[in-house]
C-alpha positions as CSV (number, residue, x, y, z in Angstrom):
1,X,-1.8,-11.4,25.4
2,X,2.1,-10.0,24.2
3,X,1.3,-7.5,21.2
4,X,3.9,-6.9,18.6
5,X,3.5,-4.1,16.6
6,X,4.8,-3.9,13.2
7,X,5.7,-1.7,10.6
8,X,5.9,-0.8,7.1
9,X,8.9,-3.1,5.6
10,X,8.4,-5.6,9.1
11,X,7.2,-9.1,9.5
12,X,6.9,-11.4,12.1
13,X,6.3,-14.9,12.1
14,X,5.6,-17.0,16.1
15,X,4.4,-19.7,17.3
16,X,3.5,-18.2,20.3
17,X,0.2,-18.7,21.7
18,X,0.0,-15.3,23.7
19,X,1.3,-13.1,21.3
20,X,-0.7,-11.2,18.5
21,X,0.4,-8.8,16.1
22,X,-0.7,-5.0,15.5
23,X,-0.4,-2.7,12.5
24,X,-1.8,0.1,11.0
25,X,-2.6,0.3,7.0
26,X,-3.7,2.8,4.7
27,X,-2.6,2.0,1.0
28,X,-0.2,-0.5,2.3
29,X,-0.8,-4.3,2.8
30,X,-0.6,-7.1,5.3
31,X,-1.1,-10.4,4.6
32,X,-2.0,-12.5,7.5
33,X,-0.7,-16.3,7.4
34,X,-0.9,-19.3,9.2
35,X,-0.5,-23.0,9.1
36,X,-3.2,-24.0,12.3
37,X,-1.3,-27.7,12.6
38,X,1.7,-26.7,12.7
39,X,0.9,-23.8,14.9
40,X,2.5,-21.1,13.3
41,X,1.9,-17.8,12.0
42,X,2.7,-14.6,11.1
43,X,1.9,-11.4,9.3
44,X,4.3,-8.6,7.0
45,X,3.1,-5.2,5.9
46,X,4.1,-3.9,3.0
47,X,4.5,-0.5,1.1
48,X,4.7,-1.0,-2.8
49,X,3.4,-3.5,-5.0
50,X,7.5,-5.4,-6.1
51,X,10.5,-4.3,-7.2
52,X,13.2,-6.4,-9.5
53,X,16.3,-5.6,-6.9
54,X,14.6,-4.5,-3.7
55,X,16.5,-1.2,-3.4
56,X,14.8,1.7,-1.5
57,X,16.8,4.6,-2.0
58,X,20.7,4.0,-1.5
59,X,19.8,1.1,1.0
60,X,18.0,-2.5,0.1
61,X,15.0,-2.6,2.1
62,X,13.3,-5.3,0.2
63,X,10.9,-5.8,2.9
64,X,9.1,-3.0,1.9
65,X,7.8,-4.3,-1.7
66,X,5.3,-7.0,-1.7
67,X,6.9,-9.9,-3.8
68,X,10.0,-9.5,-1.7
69,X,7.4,-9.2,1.7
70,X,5.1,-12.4,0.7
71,X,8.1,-14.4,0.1
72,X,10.1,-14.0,3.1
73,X,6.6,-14.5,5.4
74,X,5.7,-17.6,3.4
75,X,8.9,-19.0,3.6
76,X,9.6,-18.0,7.1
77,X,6.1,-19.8,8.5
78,X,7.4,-23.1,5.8
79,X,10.8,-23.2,7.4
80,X,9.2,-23.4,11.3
81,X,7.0,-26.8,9.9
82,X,4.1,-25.1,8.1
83,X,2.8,-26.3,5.3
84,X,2.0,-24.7,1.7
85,X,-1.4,-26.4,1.4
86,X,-2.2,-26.0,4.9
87,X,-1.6,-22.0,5.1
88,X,-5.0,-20.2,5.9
89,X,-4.8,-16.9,4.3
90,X,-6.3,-13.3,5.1
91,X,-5.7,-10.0,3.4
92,X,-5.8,-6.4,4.6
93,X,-5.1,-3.0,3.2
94,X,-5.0,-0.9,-0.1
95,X,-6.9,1.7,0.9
96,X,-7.0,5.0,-1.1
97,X,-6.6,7.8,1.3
98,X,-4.4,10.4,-1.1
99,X,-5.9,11.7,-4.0
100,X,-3.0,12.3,-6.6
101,X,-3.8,9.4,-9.6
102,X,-0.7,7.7,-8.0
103,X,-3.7,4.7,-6.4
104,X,-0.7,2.8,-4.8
105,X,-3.0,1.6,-2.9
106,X,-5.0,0.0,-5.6
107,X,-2.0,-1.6,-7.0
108,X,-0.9,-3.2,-3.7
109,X,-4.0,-4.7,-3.6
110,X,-4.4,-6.1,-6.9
111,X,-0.4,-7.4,-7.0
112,X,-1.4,-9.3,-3.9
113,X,-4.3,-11.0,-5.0
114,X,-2.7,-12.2,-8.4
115,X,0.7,-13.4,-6.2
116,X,-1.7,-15.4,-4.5
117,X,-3.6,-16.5,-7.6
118,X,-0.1,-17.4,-9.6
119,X,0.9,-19.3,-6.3
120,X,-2.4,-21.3,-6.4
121,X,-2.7,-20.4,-2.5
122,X,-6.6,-19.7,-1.9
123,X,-7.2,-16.6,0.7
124,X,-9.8,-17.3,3.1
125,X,-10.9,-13.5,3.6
126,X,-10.1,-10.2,3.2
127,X,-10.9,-6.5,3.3
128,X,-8.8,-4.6,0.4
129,X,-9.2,-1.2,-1.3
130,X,-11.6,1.9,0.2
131,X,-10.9,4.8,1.4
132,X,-10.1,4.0,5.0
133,X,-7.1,3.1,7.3
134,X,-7.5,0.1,9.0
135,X,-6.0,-1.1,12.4
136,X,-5.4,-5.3,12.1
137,X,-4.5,-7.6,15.1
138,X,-3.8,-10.6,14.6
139,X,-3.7,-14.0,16.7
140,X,-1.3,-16.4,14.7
141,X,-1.9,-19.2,16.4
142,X,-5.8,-19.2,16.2
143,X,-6.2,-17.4,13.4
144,X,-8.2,-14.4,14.9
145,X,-8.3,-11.3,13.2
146,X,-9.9,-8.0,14.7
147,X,-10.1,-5.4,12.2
148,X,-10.7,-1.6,12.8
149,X,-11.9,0.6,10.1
150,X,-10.9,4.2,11.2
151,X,-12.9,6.7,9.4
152,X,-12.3,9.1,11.8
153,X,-8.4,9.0,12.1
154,X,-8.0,8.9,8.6
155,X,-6.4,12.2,8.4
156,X,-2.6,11.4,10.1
157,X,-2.6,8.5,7.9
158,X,-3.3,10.5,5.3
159,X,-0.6,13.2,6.3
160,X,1.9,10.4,6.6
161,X,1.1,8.7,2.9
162,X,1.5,12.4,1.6
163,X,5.1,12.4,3.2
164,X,6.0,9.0,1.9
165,X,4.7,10.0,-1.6
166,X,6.9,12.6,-1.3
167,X,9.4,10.8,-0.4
168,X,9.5,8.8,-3.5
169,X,9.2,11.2,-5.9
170,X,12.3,12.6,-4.8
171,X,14.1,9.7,-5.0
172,X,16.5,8.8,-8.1
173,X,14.6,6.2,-9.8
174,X,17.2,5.9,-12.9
175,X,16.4,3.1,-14.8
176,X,13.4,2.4,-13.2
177,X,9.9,1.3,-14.5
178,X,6.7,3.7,-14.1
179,X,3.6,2.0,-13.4
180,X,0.7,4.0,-14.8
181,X,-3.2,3.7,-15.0
């Protein structure tokens, strides 16, 4: 088996049936999708619940918010013959590993759920919010997932969700809207 490892702001969509897809999540989330007659499939992993203009600091990266990322994977598996009643659905992530009343993870996880409720797509499983990182690999074309809760390996996640929080609160967010508890 070929396995693709993506990132935070990555999808991939295949119809491959020896590949399978790898990432890691802590508050982010990946939404794995596929249409089993068609025989495609693919999964994204995304950072922040949406964003109106998909900018991330000076650059777009789009990928990284979740209405841009559930888009571009749905559409992607639609344009390579899948179809929107058809799609088997499973959802992983939003994990709170920081402490800092920020709960992006929370938030990823509820925006997902009520894109897919406002869609009308039901999701056939999933394992959202705790505390822990989670290692997902996923088989597009038969729809396995293998799911890794990592309770002990928690802490570089953690260290690298610090950074990114960072991160964004030092960005310029002028004109921006603050989502709050």
């Amino acid at each position: 088996m070929r396995t693709i490892r993506i990132g935070p702001g990555e999808h991939l969509v295949t119809q491959r049936a020896d590949e399978q897809i790898v990432t890691v999540l802590g508050s982010c989330v990946a939404a794995c999708i596929r249409d089993p007659v068609a025989g495609v499939g693919g999964m994204n992993h995304f950072m922040l619940p949406e964003s109106e203009t998909g900018v991330w600091g000076e650059a777009s990266a789009n990928m990284r918010y979740g209405n841009f990322a559930m888009e571009r994977l749905i559409n992607d598996i639609l344009c390579r013959g899948g179809q929107r009643g058809r799609l088997e659905i499973k959802l992983f992530g939003g994990a709170t590993l920081v402490t800092n009343g920020a709960s992006v993870g929370r938030q990823n996880a509820d925006f997902v759920e009520a894109y897919m409720a406002a869609e009308g797509m039901p999701v056939a499983a999933s394992h959202l919010r705790g505390t822990h990182a989670r290692r997902i690999e996923f088989v597009p074309l038969s729809g396995r997932v293998r799911m890794l809760e990592m309770s002990d390996e928690t802490a570089p996640i953690a260290l690298t969700e610090r950074s990114f929080l960072k991160a964004i609160q030092g960005t310029d967010n002028s004109g921006a809207i603050e989502l709050f508890d």
